[in-house]
C-alpha positions in Angstrom: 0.0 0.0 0.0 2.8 2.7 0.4 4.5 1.7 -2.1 1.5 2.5 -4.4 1.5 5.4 -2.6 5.0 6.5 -3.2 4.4 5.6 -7.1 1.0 7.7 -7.1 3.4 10.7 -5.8 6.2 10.3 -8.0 3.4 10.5 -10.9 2.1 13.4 -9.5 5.2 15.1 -9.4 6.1 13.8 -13.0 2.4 15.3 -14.8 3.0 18.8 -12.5 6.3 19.4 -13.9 5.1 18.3 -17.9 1.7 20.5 -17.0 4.2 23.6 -16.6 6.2 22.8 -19.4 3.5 23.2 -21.8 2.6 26.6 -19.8 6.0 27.9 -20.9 5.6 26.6 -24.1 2.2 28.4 -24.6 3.4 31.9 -23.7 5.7 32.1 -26.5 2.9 32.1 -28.6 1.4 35.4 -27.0 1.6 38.7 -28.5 3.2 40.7 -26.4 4.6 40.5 -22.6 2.4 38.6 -20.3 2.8 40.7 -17.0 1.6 43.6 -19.0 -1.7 44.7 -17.7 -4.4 45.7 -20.7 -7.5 48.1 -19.8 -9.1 44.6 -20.0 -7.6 43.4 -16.9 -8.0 46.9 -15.1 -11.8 47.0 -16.1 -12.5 43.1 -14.9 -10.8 43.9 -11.9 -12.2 47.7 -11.1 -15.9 45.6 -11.7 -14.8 42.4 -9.3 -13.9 44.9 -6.8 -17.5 47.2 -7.0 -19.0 43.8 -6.3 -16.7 42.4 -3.8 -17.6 45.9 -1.9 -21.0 45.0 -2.0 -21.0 41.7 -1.0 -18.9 43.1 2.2 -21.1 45.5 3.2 -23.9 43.2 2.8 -21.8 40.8 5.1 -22.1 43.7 8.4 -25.4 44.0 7.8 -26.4 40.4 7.7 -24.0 40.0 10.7 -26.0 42.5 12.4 -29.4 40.9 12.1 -28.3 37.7 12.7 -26.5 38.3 15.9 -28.2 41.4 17.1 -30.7 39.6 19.2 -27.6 38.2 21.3 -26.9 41.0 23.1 -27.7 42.1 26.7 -30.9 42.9 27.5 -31.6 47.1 28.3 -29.8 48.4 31.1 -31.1 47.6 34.9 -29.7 51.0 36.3 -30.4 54.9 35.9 -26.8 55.6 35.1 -27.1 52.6 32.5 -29.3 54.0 30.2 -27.2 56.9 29.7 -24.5 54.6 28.9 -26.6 52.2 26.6 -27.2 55.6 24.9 -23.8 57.1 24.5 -22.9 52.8 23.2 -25.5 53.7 20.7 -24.4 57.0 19.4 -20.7 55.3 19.6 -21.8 52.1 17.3 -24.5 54.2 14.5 -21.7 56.9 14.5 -18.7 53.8 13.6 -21.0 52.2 11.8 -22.1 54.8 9.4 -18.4 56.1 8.6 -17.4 52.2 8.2 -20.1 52.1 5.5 -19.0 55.2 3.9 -15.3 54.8 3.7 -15.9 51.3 2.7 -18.1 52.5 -0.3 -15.9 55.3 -1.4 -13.0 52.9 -1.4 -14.5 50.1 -3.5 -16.5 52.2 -6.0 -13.0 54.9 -6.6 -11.4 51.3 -7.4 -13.9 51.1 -9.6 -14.1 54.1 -10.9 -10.6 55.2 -10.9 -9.5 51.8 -12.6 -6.3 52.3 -14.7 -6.7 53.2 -18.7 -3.8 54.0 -21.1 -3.0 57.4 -21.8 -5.0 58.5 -18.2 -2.0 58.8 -15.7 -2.8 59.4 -11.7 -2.0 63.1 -10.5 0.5 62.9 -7.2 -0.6 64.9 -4.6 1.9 65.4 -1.7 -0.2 67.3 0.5 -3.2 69.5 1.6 -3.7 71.9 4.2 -7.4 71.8 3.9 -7.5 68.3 3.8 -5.2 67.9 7.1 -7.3 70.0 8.7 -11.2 68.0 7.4 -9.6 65.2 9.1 -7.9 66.3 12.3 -10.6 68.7 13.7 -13.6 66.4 12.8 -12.3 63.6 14.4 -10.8 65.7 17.6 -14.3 67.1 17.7 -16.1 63.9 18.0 -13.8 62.0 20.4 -14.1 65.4 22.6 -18.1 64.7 22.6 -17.8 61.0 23.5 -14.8 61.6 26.0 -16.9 64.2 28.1 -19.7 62.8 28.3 -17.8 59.5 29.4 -16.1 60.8 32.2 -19.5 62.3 33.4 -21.3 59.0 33.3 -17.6 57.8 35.4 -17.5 60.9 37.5 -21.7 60.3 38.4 -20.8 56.0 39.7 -17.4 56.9 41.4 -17.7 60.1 43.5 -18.7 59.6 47.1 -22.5 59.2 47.9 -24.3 61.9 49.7 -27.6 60.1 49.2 -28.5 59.4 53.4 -31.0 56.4 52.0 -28.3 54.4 49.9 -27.8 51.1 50.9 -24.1 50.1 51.7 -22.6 46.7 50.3 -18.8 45.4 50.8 -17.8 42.8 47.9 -14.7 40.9 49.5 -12.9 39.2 46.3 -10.5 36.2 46.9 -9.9 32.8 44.4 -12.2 32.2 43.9 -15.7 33.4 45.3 -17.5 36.2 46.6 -18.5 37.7 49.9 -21.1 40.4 49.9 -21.1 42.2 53.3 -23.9 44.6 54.8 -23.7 46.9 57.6 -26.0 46.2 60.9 -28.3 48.2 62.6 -25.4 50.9 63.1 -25.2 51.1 59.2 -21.3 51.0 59.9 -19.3 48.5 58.3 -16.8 47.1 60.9 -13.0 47.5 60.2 -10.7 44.8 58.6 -7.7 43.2 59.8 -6.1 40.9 57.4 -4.3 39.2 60.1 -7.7 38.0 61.6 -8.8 36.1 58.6 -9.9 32.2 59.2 -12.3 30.0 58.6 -15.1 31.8 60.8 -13.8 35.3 59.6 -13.2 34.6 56.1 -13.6 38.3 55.2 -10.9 39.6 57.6 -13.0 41.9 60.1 -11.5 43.6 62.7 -13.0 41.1 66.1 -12.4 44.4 68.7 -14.5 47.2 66.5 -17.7 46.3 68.3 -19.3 47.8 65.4 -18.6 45.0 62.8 -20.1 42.5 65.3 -23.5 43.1 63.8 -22.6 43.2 60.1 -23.9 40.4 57.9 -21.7 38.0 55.4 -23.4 36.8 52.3 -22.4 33.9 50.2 -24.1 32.7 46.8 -26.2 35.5 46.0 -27.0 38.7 47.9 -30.0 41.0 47.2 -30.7 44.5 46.9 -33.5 47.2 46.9 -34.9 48.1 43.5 -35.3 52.6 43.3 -32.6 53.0 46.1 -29.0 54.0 45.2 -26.5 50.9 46.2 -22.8 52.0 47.5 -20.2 49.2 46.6 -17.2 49.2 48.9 -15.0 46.6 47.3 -11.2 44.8 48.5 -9.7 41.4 47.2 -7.7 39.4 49.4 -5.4 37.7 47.0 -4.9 39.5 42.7 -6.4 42.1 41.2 -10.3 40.6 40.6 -12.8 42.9 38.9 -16.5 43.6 39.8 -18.1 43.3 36.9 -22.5 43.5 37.0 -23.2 43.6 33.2 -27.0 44.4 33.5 -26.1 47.1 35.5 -23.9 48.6 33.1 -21.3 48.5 36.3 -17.4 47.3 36.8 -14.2 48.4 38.9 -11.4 46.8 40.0 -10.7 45.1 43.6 -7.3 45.9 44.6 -5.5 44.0 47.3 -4.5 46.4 50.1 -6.9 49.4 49.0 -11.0 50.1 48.7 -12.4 50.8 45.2 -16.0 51.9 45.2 -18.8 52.6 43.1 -22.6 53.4 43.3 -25.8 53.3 41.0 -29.4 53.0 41.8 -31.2 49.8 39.9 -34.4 50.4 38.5 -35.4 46.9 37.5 -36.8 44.3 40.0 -35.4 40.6 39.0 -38.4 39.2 38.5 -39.5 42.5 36.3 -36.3 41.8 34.4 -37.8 38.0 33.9 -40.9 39.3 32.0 -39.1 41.8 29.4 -39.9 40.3 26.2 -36.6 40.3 25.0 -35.2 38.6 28.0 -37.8 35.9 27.6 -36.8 35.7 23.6 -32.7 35.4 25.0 -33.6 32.7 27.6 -35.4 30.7 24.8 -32.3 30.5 23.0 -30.2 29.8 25.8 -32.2 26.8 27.5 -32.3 25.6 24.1 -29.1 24.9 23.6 -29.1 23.7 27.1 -31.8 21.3 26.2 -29.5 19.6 23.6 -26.7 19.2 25.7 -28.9 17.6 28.2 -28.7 20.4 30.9 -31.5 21.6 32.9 -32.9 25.0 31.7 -32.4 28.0 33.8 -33.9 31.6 34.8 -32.8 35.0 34.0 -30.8 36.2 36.8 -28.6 39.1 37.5 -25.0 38.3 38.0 -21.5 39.3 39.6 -18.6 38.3 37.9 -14.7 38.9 37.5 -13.8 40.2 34.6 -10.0 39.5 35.3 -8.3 36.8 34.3 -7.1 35.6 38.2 -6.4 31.9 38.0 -7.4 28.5 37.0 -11.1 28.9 38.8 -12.2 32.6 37.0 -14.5 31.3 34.5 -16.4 30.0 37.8 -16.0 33.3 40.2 -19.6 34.5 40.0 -22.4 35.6 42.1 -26.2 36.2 41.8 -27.6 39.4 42.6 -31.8 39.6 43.4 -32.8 43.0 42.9 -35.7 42.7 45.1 -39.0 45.3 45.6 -38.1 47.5 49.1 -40.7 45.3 51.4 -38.9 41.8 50.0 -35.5 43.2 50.6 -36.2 44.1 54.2 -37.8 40.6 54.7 -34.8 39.1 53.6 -32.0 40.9 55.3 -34.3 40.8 58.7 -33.8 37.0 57.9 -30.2 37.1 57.8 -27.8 36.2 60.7 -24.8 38.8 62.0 -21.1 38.0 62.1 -21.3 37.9 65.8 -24.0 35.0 65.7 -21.7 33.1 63.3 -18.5 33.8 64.5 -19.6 32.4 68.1 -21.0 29.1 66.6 
């Protein structure tokens, strides 16, 4: 068998190398040299290219109707929807000058295809032109920058609001720990020297007034219409608190607090009726379906959006956004560090 394979190779080889001989043998029969390019060539080419360049930009927009309906659902927080909008002016405003460009650049190839007799003028340079394309851009980049770092400015300055609702996310490889103040609406101090199996978060066992915070594993809930204060550390590598329906990330630094705030305006179980969300679940416990997995609900969701370690894909946590009467329910429900740390 491989020697009929070696002998099917060496014939192979044999017809190539005759095939190419009677290709050299052929061109000496052509009038003329055959790298010379004929308005023939430039006019099949200048026309392949007009409808290569439609066929592209028919590609994006096919691309954008069939994956369109994959994306996140509308944004669960106030600041969010001014972020969704400024993502939306970002993507019509790229997507517009890709089209453009796109279509000047295929139909000039067209257009401008080479003839004999027409030779290209060579222009070195053009004030007017240097200016059209620095100023505009500058101009638009200064719109989307400002009103970027006021959406950052509005979730990173210090709350003043007395209501807000105060929440420490403790990050470590890899979980989370969602702490809420007591009674007192103090979080206790931290001391990292304390941390062990009953004090897995580090907190400080003389401040009295950490006795009656509360540690949350799995999922941790929160009031819908009330503005939510994160206070965030990581015990280990930089994790990163990432809430995508909340439009919300920032980065948990060992040996420092990051925080940020915003103020959700979507109940879980409202989020659970949007039609859309409905629609993306389909598609989601369908494929679950065929792997032979059980379907799931919507739900909202921490997760790290650092690469930390082995475990990251798996370093998430559920967030309920509950109605105001639900969320006191549950935290009433909830047991202090004090009660766990003497069991």
């Amino acid at each position: 068998m491989k020697l009929l394979i070696l002998i099917g190779l060496v014939l192979l080889i044999i017809a190539v190398h005759q095939l190419m001989r009677v290709v050299e043998l052929s061109r000496q029969f052509k009038k003329g040299n055959e790298w010379t390019v004929t308005d023939k060539d430039n006019s099949f080419n200048g026309k392949a290219m007009l409808l290569f360049g439609f066929a592209f930009i028919g590609f994006f927009f096919w691309q954008i109707n069939r994956w369109g309906d994959n994306s996140l659902p509308g944004a669960a927080s106030e600041h969010g929807l001014k972020i969704d909008a400024l993502w939306d002016y970002n993507m019509y405003l790229v997507s517009f000058v890709f089209v453009l460009t796109n279509a000047v650049l295929f139909y000039y190839a067209y257009k401008y295809k080479g003839k004999k007799g027409i030779q290209a003028t060579f222009l070195a340079h053009d004030n007017r032109l240097e200016m059209i394309w620095t100023i505009v851009p500058a101009v638009v980049l200064a719109f989307i920058i400002i009103f970027g770092l006021k959406y950052w400015n509005d979730i990173t300055t210090r709350s003043t609001d007395s209501n807000k609702v105060t929440i420490e996310l403790y990050a470590k490889q890899f979980d989370w720990t969602a702490r809420y103040p007591g009674k007192d609406k103090v979080l206790g101090s931290t001391d990292y020297r304390q941390i062990d199996g009953g004090n897995s978060v580090g907190l400080d066992t003389l401040d009295a007034t950490g006795h009656d915070d509360i540690l949350i594993k799995n999922e941790f809930h929160i009031p819908v219409n009330r503005e939510i204060e994160f206070k965030m550390r990581s015990r280990d590598v930089i994790h990163s608190a990432f809430m995508p329906h909340f439009r919300a990330q920032m980065n948990c630094v060992p040996g420092m607090v990051t925080t940020f705030k915003f103020t959700p305006n979507k109940t879980t179980s409202e989020m659970r009726k949007d039609p859309y969300v409905i629609q993306l679940m389909a598609g989601i416990n369908e494929v679950r379906t065929k792997k032979g997995e059980e379907p799931v609900e919507f739900d909202y969701t921490l997760l790290c959006n650092k690469i930390c370690g082995a475990s990251h894909y798996n370093m998430q946590m559920t967030i309920i956004v509950d109605t105001e009467k639900d969320y006191k329910e549950w935290l009433s429900k909830q047991k202090q560090f004090k009660t766990l740390a003497s069991k």
